[in-house]
C-alpha positions in Angstrom: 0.0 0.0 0.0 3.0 2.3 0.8 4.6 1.8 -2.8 1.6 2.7 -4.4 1.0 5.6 -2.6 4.4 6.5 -3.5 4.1 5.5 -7.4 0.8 7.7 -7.1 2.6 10.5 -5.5 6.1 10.7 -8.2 4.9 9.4 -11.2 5.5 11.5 -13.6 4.4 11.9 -17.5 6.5 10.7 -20.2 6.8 14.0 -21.6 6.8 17.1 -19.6 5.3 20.0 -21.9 7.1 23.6 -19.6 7.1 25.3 -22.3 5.5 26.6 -25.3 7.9 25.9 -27.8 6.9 22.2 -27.5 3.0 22.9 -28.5 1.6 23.8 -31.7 -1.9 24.4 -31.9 -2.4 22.7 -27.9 -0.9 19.6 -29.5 2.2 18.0 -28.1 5.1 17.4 -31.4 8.2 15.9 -32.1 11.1 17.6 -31.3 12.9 15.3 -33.8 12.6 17.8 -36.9 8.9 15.3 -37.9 5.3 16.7 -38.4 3.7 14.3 -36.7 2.3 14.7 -33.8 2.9 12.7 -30.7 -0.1 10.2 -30.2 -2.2 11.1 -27.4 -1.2 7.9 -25.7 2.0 9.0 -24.7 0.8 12.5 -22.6 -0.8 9.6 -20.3 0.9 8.0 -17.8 0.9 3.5 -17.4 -1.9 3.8 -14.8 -3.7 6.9 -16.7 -4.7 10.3 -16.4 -4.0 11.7 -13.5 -7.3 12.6 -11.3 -8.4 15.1 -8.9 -11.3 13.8 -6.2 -13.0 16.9 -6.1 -13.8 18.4 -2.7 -16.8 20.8 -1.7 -14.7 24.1 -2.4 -13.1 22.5 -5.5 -16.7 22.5 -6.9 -17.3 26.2 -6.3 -14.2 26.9 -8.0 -14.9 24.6 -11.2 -18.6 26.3 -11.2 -16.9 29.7 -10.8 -14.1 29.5 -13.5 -17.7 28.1 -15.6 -15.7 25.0 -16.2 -19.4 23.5 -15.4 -22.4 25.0 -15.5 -23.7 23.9 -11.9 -22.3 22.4 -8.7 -24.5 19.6 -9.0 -22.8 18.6 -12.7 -19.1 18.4 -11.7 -18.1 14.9 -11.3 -16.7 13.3 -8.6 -13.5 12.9 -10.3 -11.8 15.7 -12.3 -8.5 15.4 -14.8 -5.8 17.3 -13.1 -4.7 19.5 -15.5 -8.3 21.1 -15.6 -8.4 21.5 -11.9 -4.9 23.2 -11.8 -6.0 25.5 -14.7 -9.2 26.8 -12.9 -7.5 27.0 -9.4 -4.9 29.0 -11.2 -7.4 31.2 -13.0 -9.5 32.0 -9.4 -6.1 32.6 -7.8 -5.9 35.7 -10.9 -9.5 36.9 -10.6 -9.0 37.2 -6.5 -5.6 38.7 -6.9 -7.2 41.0 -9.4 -10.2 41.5 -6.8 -8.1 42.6 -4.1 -5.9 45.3 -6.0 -9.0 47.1 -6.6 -10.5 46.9 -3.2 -6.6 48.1 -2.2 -6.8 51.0 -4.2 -10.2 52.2 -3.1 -9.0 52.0 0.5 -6.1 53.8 -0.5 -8.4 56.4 -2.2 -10.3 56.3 1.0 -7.9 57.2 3.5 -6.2 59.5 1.5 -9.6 61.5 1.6 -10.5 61.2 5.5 -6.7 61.9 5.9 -6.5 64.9 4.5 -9.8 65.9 5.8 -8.8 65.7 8.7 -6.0 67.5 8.2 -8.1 70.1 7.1 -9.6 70.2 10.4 -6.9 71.1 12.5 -6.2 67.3 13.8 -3.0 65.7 13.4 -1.1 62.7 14.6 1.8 64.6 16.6 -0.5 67.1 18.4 -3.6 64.2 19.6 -0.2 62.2 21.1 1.1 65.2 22.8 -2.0 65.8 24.2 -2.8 62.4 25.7 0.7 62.7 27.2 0.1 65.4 28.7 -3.2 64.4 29.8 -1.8 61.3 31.6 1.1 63.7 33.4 -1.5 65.7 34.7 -3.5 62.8 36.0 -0.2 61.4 37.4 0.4 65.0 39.1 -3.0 64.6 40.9 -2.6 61.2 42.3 0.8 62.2 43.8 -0.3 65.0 45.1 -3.4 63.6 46.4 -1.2 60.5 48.2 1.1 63.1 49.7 -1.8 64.9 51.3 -3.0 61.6 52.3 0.2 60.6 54.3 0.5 64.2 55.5 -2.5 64.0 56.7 -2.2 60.1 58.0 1.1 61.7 59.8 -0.4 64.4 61.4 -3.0 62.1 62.8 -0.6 59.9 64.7 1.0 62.9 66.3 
């Protein structure tokens, strides 16, 4: 059970298509100067294509990419390649998603900064003013403990 979880795990294609040199029309070729093109037996592997059990999110994403045209046709078991493809595709479209939500929060704090700023309120002067706040209140508990043992020592005399 081990080595064919293994086998499962490495196997690998025959031929590896990384680059686009290799396809002509989505069809794999010869390298070796020929026309023909490579049967379709060959992009399998011995055991065959490799499959994808499909999980609950996996659906979404199939349906969202419109790879199917509901959740409930999407078959229990999808080729690999097309599940990379439309995981790769909904990884773009939220990437995309979130540069424009990024710059309309930029947009928007631009705007409540520099209204603000308009205002009269900035960063340096609330922070000086809570300091000094919190001296002051520091000021009136040690004065109000010093009268408190002043008066604590007057009492035992």
């Amino acid at each position: 059970m081990l080595c064919a979880r293994f086998i499962r795990q490495f196997k690998l294609p025959i031929i590896r298509r990384l680059n686009s040199n290799s396809m002509k029309d989505n069809k794999p070729v010869n390298n070796n100067k020929t026309s023909e093109p490579i049967p379709e037996q060959l992009e399998e592997s011995v055991i065959g294509t490799q499959m994808h059990y499909v999980t609950n999110f996996d659906r979404r994403v199939l349906v969202w990419m419109k790879r199917y045209p509901s959740m409930d046709q999407v078959p229990r078991r999808v080729a690999w390649s097309t599940m990379q493809q439309a995981n790769t595709r909904a990884r773009i479209r939220i990437c995309n998603y979130m540069i424009v939500v990024v710059i309309i929060g930029f947009i928007i704090s631009c705007m409540s900064g520099k209204k603000e700023a308009a205002g009269g309120r900035h960063i340096i002067s609330d922070r000086m003013n809570w300091y000094n706040e919190v001296r002051e209140k520091g000021r009136i508990e040690r004065e109000a403990k010093a009268a408190a043992e002043a008066a604590e020592a007057a009492a035992k005399t």
